[in-house]
N, C-alpha and C positions, 0 to 999 in steps of 0.2 A: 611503672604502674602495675599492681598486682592484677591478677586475671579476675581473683574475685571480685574488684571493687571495681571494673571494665564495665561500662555501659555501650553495648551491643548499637547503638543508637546511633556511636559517634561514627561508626562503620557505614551507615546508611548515611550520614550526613557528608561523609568523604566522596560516597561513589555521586552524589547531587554534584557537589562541589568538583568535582574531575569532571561532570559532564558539562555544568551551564559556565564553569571557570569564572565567576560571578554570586559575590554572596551577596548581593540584593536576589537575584531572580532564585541562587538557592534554596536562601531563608522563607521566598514567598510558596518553594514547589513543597519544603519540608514543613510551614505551616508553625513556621519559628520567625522571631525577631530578630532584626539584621546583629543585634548584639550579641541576644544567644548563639546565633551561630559563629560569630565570630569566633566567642568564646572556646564552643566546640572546636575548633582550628585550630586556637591555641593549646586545648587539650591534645588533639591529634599531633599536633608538630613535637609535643614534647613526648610523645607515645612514639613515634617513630625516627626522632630524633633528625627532624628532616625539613624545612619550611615548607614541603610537598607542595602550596602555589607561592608564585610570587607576582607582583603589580608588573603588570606591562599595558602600558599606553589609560588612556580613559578609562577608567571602570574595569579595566579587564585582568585576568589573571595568566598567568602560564606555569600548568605543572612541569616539578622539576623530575629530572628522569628518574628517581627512586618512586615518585606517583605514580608514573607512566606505568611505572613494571610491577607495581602493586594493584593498577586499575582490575586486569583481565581476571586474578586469582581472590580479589574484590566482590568481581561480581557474582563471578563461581557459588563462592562462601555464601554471600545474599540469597542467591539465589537457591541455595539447598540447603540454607534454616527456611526461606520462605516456603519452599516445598515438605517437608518436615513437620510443619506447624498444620500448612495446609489438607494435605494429606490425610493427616487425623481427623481433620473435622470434617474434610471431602466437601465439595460443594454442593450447594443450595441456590440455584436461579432465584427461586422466590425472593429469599432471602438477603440474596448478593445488591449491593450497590456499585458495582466497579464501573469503570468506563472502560469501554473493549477500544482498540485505535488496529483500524485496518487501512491498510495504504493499498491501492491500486490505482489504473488510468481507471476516469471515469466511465468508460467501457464495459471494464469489472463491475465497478460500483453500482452501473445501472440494471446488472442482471443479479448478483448479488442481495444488494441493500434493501431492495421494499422487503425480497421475504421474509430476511434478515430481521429487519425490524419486527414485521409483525410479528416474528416468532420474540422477542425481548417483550415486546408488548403485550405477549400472553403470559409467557410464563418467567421471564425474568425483568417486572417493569417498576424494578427500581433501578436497573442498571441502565448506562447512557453509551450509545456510541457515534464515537468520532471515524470518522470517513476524511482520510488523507490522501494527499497527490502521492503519484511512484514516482517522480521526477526528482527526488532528493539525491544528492548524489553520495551520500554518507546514511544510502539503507542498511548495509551490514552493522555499522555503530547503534543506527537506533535500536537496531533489532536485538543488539547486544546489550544495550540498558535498557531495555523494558519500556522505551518510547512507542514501541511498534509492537502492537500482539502479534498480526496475521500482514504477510504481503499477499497479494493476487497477483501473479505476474506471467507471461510468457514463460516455457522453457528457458527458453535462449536469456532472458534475464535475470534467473531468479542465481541468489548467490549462491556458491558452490557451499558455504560456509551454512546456510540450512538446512533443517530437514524439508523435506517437501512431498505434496502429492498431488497426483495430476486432479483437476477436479472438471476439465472438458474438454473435447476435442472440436476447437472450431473451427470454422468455412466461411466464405466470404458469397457476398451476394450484391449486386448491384441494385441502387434505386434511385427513383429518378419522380418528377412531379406526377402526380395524377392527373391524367390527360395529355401527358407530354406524347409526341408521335412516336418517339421510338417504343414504349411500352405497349404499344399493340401487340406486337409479336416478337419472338426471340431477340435480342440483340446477336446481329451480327458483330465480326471482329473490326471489319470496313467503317462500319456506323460508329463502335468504342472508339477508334481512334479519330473520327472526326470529330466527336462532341466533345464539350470544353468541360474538364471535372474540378472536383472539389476532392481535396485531401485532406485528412488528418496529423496533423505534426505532432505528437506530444509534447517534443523538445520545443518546436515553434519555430514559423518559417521556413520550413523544409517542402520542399515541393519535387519530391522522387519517395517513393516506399515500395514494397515487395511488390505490385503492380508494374511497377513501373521495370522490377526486375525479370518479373515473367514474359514482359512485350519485349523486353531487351533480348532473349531467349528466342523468339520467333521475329525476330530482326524487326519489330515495328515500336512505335512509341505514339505516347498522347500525351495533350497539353494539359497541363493543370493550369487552373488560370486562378483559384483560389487555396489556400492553403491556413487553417485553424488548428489551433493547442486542443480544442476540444470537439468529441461527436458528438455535443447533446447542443454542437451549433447545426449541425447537417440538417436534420429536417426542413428547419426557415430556414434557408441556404438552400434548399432542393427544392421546397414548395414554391419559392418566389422568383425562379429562374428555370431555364433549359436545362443546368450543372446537372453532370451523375456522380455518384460518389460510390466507390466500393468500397464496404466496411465489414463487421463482422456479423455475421446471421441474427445470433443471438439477440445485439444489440438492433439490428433492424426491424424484429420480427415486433419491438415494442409503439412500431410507427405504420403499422399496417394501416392504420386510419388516415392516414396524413398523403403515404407515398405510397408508389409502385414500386415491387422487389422483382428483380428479373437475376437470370442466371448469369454469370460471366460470361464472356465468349468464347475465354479463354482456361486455362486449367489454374487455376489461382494456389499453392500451397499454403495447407490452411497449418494453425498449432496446437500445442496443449497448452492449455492455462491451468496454472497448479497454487497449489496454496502453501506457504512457507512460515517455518517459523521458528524460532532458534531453538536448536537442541538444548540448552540450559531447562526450558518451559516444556518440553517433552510430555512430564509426569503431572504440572500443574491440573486440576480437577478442573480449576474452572476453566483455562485453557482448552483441554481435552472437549470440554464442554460446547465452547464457541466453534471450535473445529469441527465439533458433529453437528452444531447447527446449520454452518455454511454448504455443507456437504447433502446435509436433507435440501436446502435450500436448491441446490442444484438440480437435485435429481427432481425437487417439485417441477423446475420450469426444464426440465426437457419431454415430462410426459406431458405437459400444457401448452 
């Protein structure tokens, strides 16, 4: 096939087709007919001289290993004509309609997302955003095909394969019911380990976390007697019981109406939470863009 008479097209419909291995959900992400794109495959295959997928099982595809090793210098390419094009014209909030997808624990999300938003709703509100779990275990992939703009994550999680930057240093802080007797005054260490707590598992059903590692440290421990995937359960969980829960400041500071926040008893190690995002989007404007919103966003809720 001559380079002049190459439609640039079939390239983006290759890097859909290597991710969803499915040309029904392809055809639906590329806003084409399960035929058309059919068709483009059969162009592709004969461009590359290569079946690049083949049928395996129900509906499903498996690239062959000349796709595999064409995916990554794939996306490369995509990805810096997309930049290229972009660039020139630099972005425009007003004018953007994109959908942003940021993955974090909802943790992140809840200290993040409202300013977040407001700020899309002032000056970028035609654009929509999607708020995704960090529990995927194939974050580096998505992040590598443009499924995932922004992760929020720990240090300790974020992949070596992004760029990244710190965006806060958090601490942990105990809380517990309004009116409960230990919030009169300080929590002793004595009192933490005989009250019955409530944990956060992200993963689900885990009932030991960095708490539990710091009491391990001064040879004492406490019983978790509940354990939740999510902290926007803690509050009704702490309101409707004696349960204390150590969690992250940030996110408790948004419950002050609800609970009492007391200090630990003990020296908790607190982390950075940084925000990542794949070096291919580096230079992207509108990217750049989202990134200095998240970062205003920050610095709004620590001077509030």
């Amino acid at each position: 096939m001559s380079l002049g008479r190459f439609d640039l097209n079939l390239l983006r419909s290759l890097d859909v087709l290597l991710v969803e291995r499915n040309v029904t959900r392809a055809a639906a992400r590329l806003h084409l007919s399960q035929p058309a794109l059919s068709s483009q495959l059969k162009q592709l295959r004969t461009l590359f001289n290569d079946p690049l997928l083949v049928p395996s099982g129900p509906r499903g595809m498996l690239p062959t290993p000349r796709a595999l090793a064409l995916q990554e210098s794939l996306r490369d390419y995509l990805a810096q004509l997309t930049a290229l094009v972009v660039e020139q014209k630099g972005f425009d909030p007003a004018a953007s309609s994109r959908i942003w997808r940021v993955s974090a624990a909802d943790s992140a999300h809840s200290v993040v997302a409202p300013g977040l938003l407001r700020r899309l709703q002032a000056s970028a509100p035609a654009c929509r955003l999607a708020l995704l779990p960090s529990s995927q275990q194939n974050l580096p992939e998505l992040m590598s095909s443009n499924e995932i703009d922004l992760l929020l994550a720990p240090s300790t999680s974020m992949p070596e394969s992004l760029k990244c930057r710190e965006l806060y240093r958090e601490s942990f802080v105990c809380v517990l019911r309004k009116g409960h007797p230990a919030a009169k005054k300080p929590l002793s260490l004595d009192q933490f380990c005989e009250m019955l707590h409530v944990l956060t598992s992200p993963s689900g059903g885990g009932f030991e976390g960095v708490v539990d590692e710091m009491l391990a440290h001064v040879g004492r421990r406490r019983r978790v007697m509940v354990s939740t995937p999510s902290f926007l359960l803690l509050p009704s969980l702490v309101e409707a019981s004696d349960l204390v829960a150590t969690v992250p400041r940030r996110v408790a500071q948004f419950w002050t109406n609800r609970v009492a926040l007391l200090a630990p008893p003990l020296e908790i190690e607190g982390f950075s939470m940084q925000m990542g995002w794949h070096p291919r989007n580096h230079a992207d404007p509108g990217l750049r863009w989202l990134r200095e919103q998240v970062q205003s966003v920050v610095a709004e809720t620590a001077r509030t």
